[in-house]
C-alpha positions in Angstrom: 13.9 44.1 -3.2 10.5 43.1 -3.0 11.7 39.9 -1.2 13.9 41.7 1.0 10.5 43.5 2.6 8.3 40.4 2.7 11.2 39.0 4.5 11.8 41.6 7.0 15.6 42.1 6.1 15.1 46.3 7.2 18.7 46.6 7.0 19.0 45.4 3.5 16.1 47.4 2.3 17.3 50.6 4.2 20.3 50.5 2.2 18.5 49.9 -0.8 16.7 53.0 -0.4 19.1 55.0 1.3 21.7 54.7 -1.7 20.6 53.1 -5.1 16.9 54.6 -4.7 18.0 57.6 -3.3 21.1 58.3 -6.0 18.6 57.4 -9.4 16.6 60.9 -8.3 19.3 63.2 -9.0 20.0 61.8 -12.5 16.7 62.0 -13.3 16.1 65.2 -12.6 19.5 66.2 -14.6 18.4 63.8 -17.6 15.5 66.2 -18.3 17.0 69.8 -17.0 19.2 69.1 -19.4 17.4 68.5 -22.4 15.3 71.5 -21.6 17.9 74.2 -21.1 20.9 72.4 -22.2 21.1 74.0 -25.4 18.9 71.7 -26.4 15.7 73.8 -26.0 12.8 70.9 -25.9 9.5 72.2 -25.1 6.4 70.2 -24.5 4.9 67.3 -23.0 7.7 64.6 -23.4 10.2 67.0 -20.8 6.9 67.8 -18.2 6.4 64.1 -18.5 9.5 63.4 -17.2 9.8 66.0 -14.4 5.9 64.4 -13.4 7.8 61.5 -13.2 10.6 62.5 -11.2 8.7 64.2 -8.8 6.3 61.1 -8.3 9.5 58.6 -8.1 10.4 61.2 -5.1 6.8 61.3 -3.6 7.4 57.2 -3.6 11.0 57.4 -1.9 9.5 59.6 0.6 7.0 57.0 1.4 9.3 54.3 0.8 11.8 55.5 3.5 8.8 56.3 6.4 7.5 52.8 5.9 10.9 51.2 6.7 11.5 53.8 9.3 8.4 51.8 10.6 9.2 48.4 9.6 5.7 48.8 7.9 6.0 45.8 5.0 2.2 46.5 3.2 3.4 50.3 2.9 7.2 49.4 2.2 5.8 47.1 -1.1 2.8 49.5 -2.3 5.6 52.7 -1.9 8.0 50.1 -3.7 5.7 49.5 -6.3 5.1 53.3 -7.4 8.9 53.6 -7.8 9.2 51.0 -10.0 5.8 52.5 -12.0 7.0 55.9 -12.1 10.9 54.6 -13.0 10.1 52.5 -15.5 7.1 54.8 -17.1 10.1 57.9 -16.9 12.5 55.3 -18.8 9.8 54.4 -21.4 9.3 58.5 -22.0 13.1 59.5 -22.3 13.8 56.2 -24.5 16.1 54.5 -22.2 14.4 51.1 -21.8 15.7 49.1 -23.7 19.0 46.8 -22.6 21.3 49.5 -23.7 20.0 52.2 -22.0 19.1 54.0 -25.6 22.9 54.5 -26.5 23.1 51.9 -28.9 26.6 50.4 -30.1 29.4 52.7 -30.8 32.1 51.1 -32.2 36.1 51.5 -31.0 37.4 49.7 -33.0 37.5 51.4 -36.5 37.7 54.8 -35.3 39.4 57.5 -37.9 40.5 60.0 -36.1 38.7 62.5 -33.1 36.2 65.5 -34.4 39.5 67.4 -34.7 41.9 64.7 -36.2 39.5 64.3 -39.1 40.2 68.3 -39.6 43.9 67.8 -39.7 44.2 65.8 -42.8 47.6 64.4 -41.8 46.1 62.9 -38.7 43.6 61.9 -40.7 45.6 59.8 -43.5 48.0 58.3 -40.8 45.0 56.6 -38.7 43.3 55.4 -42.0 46.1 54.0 -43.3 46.7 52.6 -40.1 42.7 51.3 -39.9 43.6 49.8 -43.5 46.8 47.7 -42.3 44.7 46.2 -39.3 41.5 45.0 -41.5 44.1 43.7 -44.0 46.3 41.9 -41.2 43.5 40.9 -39.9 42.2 38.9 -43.1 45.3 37.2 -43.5 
């Protein structure tokens, strides 16, 4: 994006900020209402830290749209700048900055059964002995 201003493409970076900038506020501010009231019940720095910086990723959008309102390109890239600062120091705080996102691998394809198929033990049996057939098959 940082191109986009230096090159004076104001439509490109208008769009920029009026959708993908725009839409990563909500889910931030979701990500960490949600891990301090959603049952969840974290307390402490970690979830302030991320609502500082939500709100400062907000205080940059702010900026950020006012400067291209203005076609002003040295406070379009310093407002551009603290979003990225205050993204990528939010992602380093909640743990999703890695490649992944912090989910990590979950694999598909040797699933047993659901939460409640592994309580029916029928269920259970038939998709194990149906895992079993696969991996052997598959060895052949």
């Amino acid at each position: 994006m940082e191109g986009a201003v230096k090159d004076g493409r104001w439509g490109d970076v208008k769009e920029f900020v009026d959708g993908v900038a725009a839409d990563a506020a909500g889910p931030m501010k979701l990500y960490a209402s949600a891990l301090s009231g959603g049952g969840l019940s974290l307390q402490g720095s970690f979830i302030s830290n991320l609502e500082k910086y939500t709100a400062g990723y907000e205080r940059e959008l702010n900026k950020m749209k006012k400067s291209v309102k203005k076609k002003d390109t040295g406070g379009s890239l310093k407002a551009l700048d603290g979003l990225n600062e205050n993204l990528q120091a939010y992602r380093v705080t909640a743990k999703i900055d890695t490649p992944d996102g912090g989910v990590g691998e979950i694999p598909t394809d040797l699933r047993v059964g659901s939460g409640f198929g592994n309580n029916n033990p029928a269920l259970y049996d038939r998709n194990y002995k149906n895992i079993q057939n696969k991996v052997s098959s598959s060895e052949m």
